[in-house]
BALOBA-1460 file (C-alpha; in Angstrom, 3 decimals):
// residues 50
<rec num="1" residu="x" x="-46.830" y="7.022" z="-34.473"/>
<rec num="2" residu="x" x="-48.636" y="9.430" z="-32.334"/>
<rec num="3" residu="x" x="-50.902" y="7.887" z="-29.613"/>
<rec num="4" residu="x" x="-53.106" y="10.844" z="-28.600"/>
<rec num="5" residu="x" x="-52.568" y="14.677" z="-29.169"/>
<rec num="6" residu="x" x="-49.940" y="16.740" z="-27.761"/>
<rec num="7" residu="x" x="-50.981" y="18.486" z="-23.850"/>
<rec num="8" residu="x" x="-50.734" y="21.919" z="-22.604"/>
<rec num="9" residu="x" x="-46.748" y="21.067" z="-22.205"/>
<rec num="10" residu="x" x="-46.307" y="19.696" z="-25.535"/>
<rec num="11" residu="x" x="-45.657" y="16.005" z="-24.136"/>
<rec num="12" residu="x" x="-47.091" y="13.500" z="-26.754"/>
<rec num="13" residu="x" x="-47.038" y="9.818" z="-26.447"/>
<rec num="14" residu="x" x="-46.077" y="7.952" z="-29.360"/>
<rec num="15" residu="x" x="-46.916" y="4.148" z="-30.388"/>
<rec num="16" residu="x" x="-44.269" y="1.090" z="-31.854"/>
<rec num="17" residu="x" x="-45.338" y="1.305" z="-35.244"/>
<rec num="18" residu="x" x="-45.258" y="-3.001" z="-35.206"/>
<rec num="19" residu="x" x="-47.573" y="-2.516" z="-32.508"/>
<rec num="20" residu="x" x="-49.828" y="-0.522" z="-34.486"/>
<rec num="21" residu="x" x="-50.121" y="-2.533" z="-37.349"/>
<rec num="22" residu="x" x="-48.028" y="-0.230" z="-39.849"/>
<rec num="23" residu="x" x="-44.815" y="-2.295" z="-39.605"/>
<rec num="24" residu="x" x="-43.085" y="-5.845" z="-38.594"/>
<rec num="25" residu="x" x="-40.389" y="-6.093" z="-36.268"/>
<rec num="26" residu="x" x="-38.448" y="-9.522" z="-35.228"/>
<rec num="27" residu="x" x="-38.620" y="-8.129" z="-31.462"/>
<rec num="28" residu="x" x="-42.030" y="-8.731" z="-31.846"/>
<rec num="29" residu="x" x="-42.580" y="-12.149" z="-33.455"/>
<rec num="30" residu="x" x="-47.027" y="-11.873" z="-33.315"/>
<rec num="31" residu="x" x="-46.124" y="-9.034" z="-35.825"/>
<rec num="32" residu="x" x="-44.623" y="-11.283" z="-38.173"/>
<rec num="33" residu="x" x="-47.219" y="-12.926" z="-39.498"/>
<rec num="34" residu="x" x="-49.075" y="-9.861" z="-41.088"/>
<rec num="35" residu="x" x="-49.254" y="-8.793" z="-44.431"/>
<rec num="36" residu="x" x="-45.851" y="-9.642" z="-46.704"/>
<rec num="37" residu="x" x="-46.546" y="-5.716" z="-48.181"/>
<rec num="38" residu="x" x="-45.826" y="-4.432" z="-44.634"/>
<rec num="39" residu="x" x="-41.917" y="-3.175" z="-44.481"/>
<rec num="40" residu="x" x="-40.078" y="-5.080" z="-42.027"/>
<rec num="41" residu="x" x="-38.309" y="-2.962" z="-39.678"/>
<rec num="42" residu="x" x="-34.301" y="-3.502" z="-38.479"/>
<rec num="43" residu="x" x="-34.394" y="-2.728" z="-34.846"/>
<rec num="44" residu="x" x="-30.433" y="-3.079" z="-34.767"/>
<rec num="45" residu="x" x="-28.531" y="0.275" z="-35.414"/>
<rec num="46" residu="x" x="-26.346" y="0.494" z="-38.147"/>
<rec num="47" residu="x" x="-22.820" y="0.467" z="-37.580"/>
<rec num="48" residu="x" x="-22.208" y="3.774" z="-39.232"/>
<rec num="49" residu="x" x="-24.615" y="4.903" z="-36.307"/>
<rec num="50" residu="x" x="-22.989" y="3.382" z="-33.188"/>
């Protein structure tokens, strides 16, 4: 998730979506409590992707 717009370089910081509310993540336990209709995220890779 974008935080703010892209500068003059084209550098744009970017936002945990768990953090902001869209998603729940067991890194971040205080996100687990939110809405059950939020997707939980898997923050471990797949093995495929290793």
């Amino acid at each position: 998730m974008p935080k703010q717009n892209a500068d003059d370089e084209g550098y744009q910081r970017m936002m945990c979506p768990a953090e902001a509310g869209k998603a729940q993540c067991s890194i971040k336990p205080h996100t687990m409590d939110r809405s059950i209709q939020l997707p939980l995220v898997d923050p471990e890779p797949a093995q495929w992707a290793r």
